[in-house]
C-alpha positions as CSV (number, residue, x, y, z in Angstrom):
1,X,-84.9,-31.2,-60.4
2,X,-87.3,-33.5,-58.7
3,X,-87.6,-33.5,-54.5
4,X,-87.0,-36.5,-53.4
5,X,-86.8,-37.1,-49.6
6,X,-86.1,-34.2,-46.6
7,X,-82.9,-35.7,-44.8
8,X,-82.6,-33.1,-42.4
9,X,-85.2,-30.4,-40.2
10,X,-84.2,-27.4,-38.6
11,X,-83.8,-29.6,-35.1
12,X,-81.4,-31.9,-36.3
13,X,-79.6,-29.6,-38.2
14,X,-78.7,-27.9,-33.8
15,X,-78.7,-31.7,-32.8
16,X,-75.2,-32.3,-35.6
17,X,-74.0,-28.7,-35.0
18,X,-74.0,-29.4,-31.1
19,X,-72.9,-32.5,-31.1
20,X,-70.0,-30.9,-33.9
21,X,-69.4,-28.2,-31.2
22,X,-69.0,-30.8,-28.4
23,X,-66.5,-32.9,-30.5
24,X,-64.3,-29.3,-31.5
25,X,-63.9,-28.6,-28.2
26,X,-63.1,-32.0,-26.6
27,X,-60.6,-33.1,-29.7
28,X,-58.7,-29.9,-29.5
29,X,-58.7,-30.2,-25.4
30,X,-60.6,-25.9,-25.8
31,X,-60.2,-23.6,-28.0
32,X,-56.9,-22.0,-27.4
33,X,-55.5,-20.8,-30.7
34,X,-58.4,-21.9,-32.0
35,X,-60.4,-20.2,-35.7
36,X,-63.6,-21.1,-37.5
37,X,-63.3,-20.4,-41.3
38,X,-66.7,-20.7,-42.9
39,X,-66.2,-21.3,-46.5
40,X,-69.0,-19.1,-48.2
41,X,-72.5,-19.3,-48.9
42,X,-73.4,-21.4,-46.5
43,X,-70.3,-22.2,-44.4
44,X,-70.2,-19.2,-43.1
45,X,-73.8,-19.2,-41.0
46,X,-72.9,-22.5,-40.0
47,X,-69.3,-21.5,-38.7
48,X,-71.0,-18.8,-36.7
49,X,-73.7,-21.2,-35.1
50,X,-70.7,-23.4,-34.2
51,X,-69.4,-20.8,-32.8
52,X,-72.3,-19.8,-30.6
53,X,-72.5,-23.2,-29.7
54,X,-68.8,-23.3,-28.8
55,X,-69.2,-20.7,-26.6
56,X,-71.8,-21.8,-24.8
57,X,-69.3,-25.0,-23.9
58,X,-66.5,-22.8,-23.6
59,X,-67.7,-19.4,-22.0
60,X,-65.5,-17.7,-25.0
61,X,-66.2,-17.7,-28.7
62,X,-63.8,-18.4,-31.2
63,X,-62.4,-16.2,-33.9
64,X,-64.4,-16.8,-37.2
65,X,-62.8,-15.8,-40.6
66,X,-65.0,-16.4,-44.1
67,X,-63.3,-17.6,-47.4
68,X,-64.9,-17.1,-50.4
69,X,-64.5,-19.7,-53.0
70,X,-66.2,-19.5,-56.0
71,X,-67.5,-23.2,-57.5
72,X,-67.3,-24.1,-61.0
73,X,-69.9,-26.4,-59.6
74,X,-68.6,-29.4,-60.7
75,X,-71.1,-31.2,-58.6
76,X,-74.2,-30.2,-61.1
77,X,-72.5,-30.0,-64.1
78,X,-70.2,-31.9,-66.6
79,X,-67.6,-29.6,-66.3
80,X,-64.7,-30.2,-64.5
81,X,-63.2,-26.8,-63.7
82,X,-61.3,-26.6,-60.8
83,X,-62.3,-24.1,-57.7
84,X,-61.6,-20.5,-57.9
85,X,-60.7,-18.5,-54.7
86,X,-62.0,-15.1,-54.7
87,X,-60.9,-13.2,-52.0
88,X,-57.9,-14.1,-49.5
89,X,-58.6,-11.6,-47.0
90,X,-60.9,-14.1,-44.7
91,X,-60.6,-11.9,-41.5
92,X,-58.8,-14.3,-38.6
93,X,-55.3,-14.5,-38.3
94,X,-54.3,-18.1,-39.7
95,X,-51.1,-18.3,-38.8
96,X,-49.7,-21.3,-35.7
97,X,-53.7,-21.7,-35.5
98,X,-55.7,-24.5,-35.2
99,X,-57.9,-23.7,-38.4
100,X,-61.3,-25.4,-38.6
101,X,-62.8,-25.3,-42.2
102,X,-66.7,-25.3,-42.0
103,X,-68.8,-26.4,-45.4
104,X,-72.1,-27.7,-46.1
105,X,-71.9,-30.5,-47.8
106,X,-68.5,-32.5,-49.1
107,X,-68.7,-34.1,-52.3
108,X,-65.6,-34.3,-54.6
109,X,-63.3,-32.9,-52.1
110,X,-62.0,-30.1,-54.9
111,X,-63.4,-27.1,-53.2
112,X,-61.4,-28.4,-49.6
113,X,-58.5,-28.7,-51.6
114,X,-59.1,-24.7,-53.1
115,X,-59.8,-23.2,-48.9
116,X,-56.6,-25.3,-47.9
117,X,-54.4,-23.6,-50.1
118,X,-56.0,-20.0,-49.4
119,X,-55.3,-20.9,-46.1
120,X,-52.3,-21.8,-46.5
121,X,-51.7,-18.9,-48.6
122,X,-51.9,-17.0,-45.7
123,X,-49.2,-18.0,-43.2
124,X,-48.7,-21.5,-42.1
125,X,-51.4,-22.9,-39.2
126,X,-50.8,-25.2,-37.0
127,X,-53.0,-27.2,-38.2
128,X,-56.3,-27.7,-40.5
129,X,-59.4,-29.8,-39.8
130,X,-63.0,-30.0,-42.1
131,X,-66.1,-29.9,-40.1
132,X,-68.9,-30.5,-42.8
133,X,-72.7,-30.9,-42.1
134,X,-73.4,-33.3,-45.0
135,X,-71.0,-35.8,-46.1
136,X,-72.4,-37.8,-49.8
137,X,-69.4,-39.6,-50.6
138,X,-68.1,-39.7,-54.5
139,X,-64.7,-38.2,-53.2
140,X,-62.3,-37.7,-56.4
141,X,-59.4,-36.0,-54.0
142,X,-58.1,-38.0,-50.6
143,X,-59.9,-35.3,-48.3
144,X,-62.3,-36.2,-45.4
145,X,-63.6,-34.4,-42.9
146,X,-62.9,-35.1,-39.1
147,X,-66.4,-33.7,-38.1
148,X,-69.4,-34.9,-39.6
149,X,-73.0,-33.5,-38.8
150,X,-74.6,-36.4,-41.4
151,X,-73.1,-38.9,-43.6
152,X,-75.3,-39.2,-47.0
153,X,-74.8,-41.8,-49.5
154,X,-75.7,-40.5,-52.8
155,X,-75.8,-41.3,-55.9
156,X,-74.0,-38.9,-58.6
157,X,-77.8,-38.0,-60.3
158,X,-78.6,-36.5,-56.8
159,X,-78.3,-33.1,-54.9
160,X,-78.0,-32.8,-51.7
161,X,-79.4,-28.7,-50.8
162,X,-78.7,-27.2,-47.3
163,X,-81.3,-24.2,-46.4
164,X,-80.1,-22.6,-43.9
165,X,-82.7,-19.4,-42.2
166,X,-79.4,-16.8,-42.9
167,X,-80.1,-17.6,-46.4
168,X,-82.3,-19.2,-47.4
169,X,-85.2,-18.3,-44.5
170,X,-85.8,-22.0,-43.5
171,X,-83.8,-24.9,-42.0
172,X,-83.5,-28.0,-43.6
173,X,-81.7,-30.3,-46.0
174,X,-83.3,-32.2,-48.8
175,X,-81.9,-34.4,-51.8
176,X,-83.6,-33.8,-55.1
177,X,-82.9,-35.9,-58.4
């Protein structure tokens, strides 16, 4: 892999997640009934600076659940395996919730698809919505997310890596080829 270009510093990785926060909140009119479901690696730091961010609108932070989905990863290589979902016990209730998936980056839409139906697996919410910090297009399943930190266009030789300072100890997004 080659880097190619740094699309994203630590500052406006807090200037999308606020601005994410901000958008949660005033779509959903609070956070009543309100979950954050961080779909692991990095979902799941991401969900919980949402959260923080949340509550600092709010004065109350939401519940936050963590589903772990492991990733044939499809996105860098040929295959074409589907999703595999782990664990099911994510933590939050789910049930008559407004459930907020949380991701990194949304490429073919397949591991949505795998967190919906674990969700769903679990009782029926009230509803589900996708909050992804990088959106790079080359959907192969009718998903998109209804909060967006960064929309990338990509091409399908690229990868788009979020680094977040939970795991990775730095904060940043770069595409390399």
């Amino acid at each position: 892999m080659n880097y190619k270009a740094e699309i994203m510093d630590e500052k406006a990785i807090d200037r999308a997640l606020i601005r994410i926060s901000h958008e949660i909140v005033e779509r959903n009119k609070g956070i009543e009934n309100l979950v954050l479901i961080g779909i692991m690696r990095r979902g799941v730091p991401l969900a919980n600076r949402l959260a923080r961010y949340i509550e600092r609108i709010e004065g109350k932070r939401p519940p936050i659940g963590s589903l772990d989905i492991t990733l044939y990863r499809d996105d860098l290589t040929t295959k074409l395996e589907q999703p595999i979902v782990k664990k099911r016990d994510i933590g939050v209730d789910v049930i008559g919730k407004i459930v907020v998936l949380v991701d990194d980056v949304i490429y073919t839409g397949r591991t949505v698809r795998a967190a919906m139906d674990a969700v769903i697996d679990l009782g029926r919410p009230k509803s589900i919505q996708l909050a992804e910090l990088i959106d790079r297009g080359h959907r192969e399943l009718p998903i998109r997310p209804d909060y967006v930190g960064k929309n990338v266009p990509t091409s399908k030789s690229e990868i788009v890596s979020v680094m977040l300072e939970e795991v990775d100890n730095v904060n940043k997004v770069i595409i390399n080829e």
